[in-house]
NUVEXSE-981118 format. One record per residue (C-alpha): x, z, y; residue in three letters; residue number from 1. Coordinates in steps of 0.5 Angstrom, whole numbers. Each point is the difference from the previous one (the first is absolute). Layout:
% residues N
<<X; Z; Y>; "ALA"; NUM>;
...
//
This chain:
% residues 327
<<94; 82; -119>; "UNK"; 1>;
<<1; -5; -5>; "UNK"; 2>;
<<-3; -7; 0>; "UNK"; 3>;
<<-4; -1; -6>; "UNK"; 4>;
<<2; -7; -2>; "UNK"; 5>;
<<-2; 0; -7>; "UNK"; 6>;
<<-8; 0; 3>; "UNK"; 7>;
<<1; -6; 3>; "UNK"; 8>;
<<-1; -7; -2>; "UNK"; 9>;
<<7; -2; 1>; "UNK"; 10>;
<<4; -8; 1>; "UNK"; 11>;
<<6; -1; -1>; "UNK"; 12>;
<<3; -6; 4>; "UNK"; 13>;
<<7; -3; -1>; "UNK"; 14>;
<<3; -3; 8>; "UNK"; 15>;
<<-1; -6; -4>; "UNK"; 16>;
<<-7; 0; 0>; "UNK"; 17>;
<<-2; 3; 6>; "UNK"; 18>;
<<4; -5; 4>; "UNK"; 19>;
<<3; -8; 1>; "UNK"; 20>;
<<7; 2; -3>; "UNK"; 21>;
<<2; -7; -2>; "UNK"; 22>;
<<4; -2; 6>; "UNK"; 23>;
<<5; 8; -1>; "UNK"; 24>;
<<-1; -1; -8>; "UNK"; 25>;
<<4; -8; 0>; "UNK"; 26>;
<<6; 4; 4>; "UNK"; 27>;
<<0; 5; -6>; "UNK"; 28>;
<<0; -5; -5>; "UNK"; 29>;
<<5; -5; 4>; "UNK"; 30>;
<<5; 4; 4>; "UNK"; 31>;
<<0; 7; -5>; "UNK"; 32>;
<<-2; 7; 2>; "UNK"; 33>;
<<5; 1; 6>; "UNK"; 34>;
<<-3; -7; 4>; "UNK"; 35>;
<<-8; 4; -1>; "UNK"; 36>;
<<2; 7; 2>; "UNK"; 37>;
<<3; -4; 7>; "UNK"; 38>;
<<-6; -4; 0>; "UNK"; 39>;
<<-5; 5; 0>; "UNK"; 40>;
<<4; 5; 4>; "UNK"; 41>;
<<-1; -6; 5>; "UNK"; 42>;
<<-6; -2; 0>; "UNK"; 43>;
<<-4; 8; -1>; "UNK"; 44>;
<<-3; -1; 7>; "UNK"; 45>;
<<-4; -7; -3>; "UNK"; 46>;
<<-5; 1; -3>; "UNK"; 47>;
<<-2; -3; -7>; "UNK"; 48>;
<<-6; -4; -2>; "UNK"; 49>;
<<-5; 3; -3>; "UNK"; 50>;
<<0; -1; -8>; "UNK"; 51>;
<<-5; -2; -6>; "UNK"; 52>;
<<-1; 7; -1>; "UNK"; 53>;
<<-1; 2; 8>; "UNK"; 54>;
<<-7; -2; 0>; "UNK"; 55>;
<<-2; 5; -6>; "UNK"; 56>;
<<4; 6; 3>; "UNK"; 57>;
<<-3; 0; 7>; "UNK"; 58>;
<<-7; 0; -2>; "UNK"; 59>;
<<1; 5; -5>; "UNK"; 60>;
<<3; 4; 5>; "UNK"; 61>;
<<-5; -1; 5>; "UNK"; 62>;
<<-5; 3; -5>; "UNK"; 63>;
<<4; 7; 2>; "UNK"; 64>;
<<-3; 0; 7>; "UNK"; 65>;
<<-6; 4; 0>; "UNK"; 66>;
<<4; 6; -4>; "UNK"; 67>;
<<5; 0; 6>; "UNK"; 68>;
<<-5; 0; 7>; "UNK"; 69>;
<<2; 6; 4>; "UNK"; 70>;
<<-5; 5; -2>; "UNK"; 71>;
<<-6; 2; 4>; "UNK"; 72>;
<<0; 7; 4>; "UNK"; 73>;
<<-5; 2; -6>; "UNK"; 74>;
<<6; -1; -5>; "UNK"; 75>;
<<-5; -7; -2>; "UNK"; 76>;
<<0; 1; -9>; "UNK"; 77>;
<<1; -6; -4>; "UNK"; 78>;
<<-4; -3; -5>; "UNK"; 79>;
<<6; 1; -5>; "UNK"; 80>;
<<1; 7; 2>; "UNK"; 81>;
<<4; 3; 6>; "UNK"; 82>;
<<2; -2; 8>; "UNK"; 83>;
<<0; -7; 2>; "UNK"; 84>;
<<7; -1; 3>; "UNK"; 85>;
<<3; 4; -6>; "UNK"; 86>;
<<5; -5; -4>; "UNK"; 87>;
<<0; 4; -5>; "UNK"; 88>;
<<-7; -4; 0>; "UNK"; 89>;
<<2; -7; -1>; "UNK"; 90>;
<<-2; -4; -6>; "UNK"; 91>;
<<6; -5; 0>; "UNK"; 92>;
<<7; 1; 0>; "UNK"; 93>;
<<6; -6; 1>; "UNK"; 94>;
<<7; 2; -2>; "UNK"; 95>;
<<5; -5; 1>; "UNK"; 96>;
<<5; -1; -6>; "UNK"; 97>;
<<6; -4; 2>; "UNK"; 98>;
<<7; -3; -3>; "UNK"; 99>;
<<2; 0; 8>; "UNK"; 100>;
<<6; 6; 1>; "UNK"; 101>;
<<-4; 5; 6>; "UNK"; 102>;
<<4; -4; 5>; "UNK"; 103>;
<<-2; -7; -2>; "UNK"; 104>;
<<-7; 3; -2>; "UNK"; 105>;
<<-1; 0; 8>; "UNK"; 106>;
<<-2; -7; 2>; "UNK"; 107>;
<<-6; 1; -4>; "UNK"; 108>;
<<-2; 8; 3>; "UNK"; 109>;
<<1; -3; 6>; "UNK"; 110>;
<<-5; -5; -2>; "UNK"; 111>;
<<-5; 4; -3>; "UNK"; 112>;
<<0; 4; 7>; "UNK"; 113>;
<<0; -7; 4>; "UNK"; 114>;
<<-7; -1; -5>; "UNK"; 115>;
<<-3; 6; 2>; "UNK"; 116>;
<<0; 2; -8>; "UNK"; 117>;
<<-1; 7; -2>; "UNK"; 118>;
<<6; -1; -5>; "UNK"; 119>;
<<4; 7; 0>; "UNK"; 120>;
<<3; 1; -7>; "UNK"; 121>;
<<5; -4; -3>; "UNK"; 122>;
<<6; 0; -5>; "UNK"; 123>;
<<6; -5; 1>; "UNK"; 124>;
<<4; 0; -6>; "UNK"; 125>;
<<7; -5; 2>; "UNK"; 126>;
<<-2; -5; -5>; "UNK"; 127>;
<<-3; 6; -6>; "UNK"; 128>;
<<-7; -1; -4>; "UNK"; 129>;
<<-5; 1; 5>; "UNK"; 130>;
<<-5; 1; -7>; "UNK"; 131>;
<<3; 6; -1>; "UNK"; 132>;
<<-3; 3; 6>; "UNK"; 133>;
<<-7; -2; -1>; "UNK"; 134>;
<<-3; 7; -4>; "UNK"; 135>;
<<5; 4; 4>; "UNK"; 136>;
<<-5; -3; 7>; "UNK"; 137>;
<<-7; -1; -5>; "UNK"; 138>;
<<0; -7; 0>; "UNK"; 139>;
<<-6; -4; -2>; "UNK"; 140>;
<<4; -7; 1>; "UNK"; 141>;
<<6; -2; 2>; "UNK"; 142>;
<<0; -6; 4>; "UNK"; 143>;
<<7; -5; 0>; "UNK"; 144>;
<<3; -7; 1>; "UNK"; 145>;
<<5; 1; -5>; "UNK"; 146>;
<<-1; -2; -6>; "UNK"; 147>;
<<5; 4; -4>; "UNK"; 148>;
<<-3; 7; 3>; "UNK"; 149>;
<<-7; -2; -2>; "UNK"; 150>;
<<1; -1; -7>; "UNK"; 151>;
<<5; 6; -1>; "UNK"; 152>;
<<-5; 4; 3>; "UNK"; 153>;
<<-7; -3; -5>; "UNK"; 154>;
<<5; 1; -6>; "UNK"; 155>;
<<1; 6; 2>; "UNK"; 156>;
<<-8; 1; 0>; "UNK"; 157>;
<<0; 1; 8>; "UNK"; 158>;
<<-7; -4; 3>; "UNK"; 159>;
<<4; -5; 4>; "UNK"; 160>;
<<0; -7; 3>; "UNK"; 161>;
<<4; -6; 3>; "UNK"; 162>;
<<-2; -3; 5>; "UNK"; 163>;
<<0; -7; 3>; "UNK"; 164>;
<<1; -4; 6>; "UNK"; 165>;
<<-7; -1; 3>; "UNK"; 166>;
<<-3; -4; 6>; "UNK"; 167>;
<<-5; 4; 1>; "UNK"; 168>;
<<-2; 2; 7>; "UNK"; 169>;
<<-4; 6; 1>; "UNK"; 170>;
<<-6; 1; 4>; "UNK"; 171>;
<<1; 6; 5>; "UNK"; 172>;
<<-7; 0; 2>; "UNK"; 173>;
<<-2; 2; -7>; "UNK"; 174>;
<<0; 8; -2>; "UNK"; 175>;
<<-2; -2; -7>; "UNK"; 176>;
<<6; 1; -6>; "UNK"; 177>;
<<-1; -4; -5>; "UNK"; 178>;
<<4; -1; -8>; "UNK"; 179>;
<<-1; -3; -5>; "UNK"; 180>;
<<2; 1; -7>; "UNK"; 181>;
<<1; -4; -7>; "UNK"; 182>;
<<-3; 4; -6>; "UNK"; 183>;
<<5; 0; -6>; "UNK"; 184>;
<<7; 2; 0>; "UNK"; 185>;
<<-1; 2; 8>; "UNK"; 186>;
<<-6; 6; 0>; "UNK"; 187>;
<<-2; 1; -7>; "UNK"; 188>;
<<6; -2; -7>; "UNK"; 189>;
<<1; -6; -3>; "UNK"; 190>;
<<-2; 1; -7>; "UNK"; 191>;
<<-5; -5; 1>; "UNK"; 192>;
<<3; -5; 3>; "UNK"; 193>;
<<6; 0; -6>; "UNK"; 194>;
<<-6; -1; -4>; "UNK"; 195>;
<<-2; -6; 4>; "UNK"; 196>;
<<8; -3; 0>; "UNK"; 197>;
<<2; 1; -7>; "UNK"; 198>;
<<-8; -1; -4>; "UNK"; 199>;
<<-2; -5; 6>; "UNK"; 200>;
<<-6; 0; 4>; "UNK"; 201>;
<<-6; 1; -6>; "UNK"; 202>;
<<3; 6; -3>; "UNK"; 203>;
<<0; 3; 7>; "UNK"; 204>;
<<-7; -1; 2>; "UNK"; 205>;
<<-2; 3; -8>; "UNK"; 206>;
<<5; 5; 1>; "UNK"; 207>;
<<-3; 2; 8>; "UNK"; 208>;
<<-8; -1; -3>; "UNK"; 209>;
<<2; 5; -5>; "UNK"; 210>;
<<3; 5; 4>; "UNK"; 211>;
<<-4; -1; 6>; "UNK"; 212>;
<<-2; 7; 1>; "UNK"; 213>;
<<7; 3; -1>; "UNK"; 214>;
<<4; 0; 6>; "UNK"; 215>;
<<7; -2; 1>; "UNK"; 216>;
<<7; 5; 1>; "UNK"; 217>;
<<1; -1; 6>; "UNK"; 218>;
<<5; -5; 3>; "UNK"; 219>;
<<6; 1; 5>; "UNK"; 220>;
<<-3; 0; 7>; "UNK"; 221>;
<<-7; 4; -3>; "UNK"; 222>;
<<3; 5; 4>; "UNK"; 223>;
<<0; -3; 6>; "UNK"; 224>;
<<-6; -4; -1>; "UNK"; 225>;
<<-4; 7; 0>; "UNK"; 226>;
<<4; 3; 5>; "UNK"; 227>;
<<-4; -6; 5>; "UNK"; 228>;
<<-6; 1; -3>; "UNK"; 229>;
<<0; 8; 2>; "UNK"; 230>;
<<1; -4; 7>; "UNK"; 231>;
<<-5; -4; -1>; "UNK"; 232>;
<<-4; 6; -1>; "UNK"; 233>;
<<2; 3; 6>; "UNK"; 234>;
<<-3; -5; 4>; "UNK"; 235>;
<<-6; -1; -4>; "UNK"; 236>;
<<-1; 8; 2>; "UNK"; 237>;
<<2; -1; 7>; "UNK"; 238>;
<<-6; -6; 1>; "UNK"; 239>;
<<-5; 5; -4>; "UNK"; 240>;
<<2; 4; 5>; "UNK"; 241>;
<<0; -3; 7>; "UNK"; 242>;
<<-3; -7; -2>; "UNK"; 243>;
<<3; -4; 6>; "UNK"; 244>;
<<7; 0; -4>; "UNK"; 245>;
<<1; -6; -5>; "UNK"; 246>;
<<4; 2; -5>; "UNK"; 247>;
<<7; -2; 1>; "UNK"; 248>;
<<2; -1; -9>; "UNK"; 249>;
<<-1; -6; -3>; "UNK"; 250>;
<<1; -2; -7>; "UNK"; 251>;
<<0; -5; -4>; "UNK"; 252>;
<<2; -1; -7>; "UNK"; 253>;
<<2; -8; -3>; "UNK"; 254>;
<<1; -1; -7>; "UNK"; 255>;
<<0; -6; -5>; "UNK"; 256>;
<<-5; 4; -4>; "UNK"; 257>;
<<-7; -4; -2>; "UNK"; 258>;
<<-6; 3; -3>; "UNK"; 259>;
<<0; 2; -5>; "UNK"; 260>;
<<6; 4; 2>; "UNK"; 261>;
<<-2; 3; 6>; "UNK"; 262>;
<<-4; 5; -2>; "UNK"; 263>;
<<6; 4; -2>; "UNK"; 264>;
<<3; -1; 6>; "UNK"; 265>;
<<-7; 3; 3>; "UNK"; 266>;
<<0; 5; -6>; "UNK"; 267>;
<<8; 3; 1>; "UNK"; 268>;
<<-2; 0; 8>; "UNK"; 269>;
<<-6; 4; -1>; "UNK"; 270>;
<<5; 5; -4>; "UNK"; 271>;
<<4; 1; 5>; "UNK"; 272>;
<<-5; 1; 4>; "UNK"; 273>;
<<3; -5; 6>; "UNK"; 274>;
<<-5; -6; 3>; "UNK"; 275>;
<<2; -6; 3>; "UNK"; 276>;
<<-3; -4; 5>; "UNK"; 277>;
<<1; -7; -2>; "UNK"; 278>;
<<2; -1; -8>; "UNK"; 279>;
<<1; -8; -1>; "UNK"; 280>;
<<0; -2; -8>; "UNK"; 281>;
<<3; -8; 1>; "UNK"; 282>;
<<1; -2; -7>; "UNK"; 283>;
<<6; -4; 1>; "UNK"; 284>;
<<-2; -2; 8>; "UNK"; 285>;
<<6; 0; 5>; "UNK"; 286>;
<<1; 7; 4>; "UNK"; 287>;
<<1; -2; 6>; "UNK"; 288>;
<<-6; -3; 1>; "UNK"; 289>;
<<-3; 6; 1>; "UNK"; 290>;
<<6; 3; 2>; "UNK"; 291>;
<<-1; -4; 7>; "UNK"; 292>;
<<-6; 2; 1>; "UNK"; 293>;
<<1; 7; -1>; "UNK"; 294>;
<<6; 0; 4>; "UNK"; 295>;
<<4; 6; -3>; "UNK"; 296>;
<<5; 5; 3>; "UNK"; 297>;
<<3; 0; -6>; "UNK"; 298>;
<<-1; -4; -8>; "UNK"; 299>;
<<3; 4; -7>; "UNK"; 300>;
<<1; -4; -5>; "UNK"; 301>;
<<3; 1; -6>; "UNK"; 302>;
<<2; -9; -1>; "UNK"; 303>;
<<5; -2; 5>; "UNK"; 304>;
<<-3; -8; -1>; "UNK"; 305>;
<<-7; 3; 4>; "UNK"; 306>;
<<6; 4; 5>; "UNK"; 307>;
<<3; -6; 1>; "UNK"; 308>;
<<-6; -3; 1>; "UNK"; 309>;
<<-4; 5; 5>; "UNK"; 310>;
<<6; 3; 3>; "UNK"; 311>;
<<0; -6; 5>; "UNK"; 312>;
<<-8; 1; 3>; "UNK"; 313>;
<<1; 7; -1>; "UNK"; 314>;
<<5; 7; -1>; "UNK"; 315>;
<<1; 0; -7>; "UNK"; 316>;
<<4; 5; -5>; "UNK"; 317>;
<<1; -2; -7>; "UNK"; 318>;
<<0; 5; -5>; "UNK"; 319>;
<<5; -1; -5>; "UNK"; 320>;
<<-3; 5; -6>; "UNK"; 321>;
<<-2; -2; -7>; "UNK"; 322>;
<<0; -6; -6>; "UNK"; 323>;
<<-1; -5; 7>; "UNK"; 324>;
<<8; 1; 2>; "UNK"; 325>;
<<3; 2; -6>; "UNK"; 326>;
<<0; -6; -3>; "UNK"; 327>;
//
């Protein structure tokens, strides 16, 4: 039977982004191709870092594991329909998208397998778009360290992130998966913010009060964002249900925005029919100052100075999407 990827909320993830591959990447760059595949061969017993990314994949994937317990003898049903230990149940899928060769492509399978990650799909294309591949596998997000295949992939109207080196240090002990997200140009458009940079800030907040009850187009990474949210829901119907579990879906939305603006936001949210645990309207106030508080597994933005700023305390993905990055 074949496996029905288009009805799972699926990441796609770049080597880059998934492990440390600095030290392999500086043999590319400073010796050639021929010096990096000897390089890997050699060394595709030693096990990679984990990368900016490695976080955010294996909280997400972790999520899968009530859908893939052994059934009990009675065939146990699940909440979302069918039996428990049944793959096709997953809500969550990992593809890995890789410009490595299938044979240079293995240091990093036999790091997944030495993680324990339950990432089985992957395409190695030998240096090929990686972004070509993403409708092919339902990609909600395409993770990436390289700069260049993130922004042909946005400019190709596929919902993707660059992410950069962080020091974050996950904590284990914790279940809980927590996200965070700016608002214009990353879930919803940005129409009003082009407003904002070509008018000034007068203009916008007019316009945004007199479109309050309007909700905005949707934005590149809208799809991924209410993919968590059905996760989120997934969560909150299994504490209904057994209220000794916590609900393991946390998000947070971190924008700009001030009153009076916020009441689109709320609006477009409300709309769409997704919700938010925690939504900070700063005005101006710096980012990260909520950012390590919140301590994210991963923080969209579409303005690379607040990557640049937050990617140190926390992983961090820029979206290089709308008037921000084109000017």
């Amino acid at each position: 039977m074949a496996y029905h990827i288009e009805d799972k909320l699926v990441i796609a993830v770049a080597s880059s982004a998934l492990f440390d591959l600095s030290e392999s990447d500086l043999v590319y760059r400073e010796q050639g191709v021929a010096a990096y595949r000897e390089y890997q061969q050699s060394h595709e017993n030693d096990l990679l870092g984990p990368g900016a990314a490695f976080p955010l994949v294996k909280r997400l994937l972790s999520l899968n594991e009530p859908y893939t317990q052994p059934p009990s003898p009675l065939g146990q049903v699940t909440s979302t329909g069918g039996e428990s230990g049944d793959p096709q149940n997953n809500p969550v899928e990992v593809v890995l998208l890789s410009r490595n060769d299938p044979e240079t492509g293995l240091r990093v399978f036999n790091s997944i397998e030495a993680y324990g990650l339950p990432v089985i799909r992957a395409a190695f294309l030998s240096g090929g778009d990686t972004f070509r591949y993403l409708e092919t596998f339902n990609a909600a997000l395409f993770l990436s360290a390289n700069r260049d295949d993130v922004r042909a992939a946005v400019a190709a109207g596929a919902p993707a992130g660059q992410v950069f080196p962080t020091q974050f240090v996950d904590d284990d002990s914790e279940p809980e998966l927590r996200i965070a997200f700016d608002f214009d140009g990353v879930i919803a458009d940005d129409s009003a913010e082009s407003v904002h940079r070509r008018q000034g800030l007068e203009s916008f907040e007019e316009t945004e009060v007199e479109m309050s009850l309007d909700p905005l187009r949707a934005g590149p990474l809208h799809r991924f964002f209410a993919g968590v949210a059905r996760l989120q829901a997934r969560e909150l119907e299994r504490n209904r249900l057994d209220p000794s579990h916590q609900p393991r879906v946390r998000i947070a939305l971190i924008t700009t925005r001030a009153a009076p603006a916020h009441k689109r936001v709320v609006n477009s949210l409300r709309e769409w029919g997704l919700a938010v645990d925690e939504a900070f309207f700063l005005g101006g106030i710096d980012k990260t100052r909520v950012l390590q508080v919140f301590r994210p597994h991963i923080f969209f933005d579409d303005r690379l100075d607040n990557i640049e700023g937050a990617s140190g305390i926390v992983p961090s993905a820029h979206v290089p999407f709308g008037i921000g990055n084109r000017e």
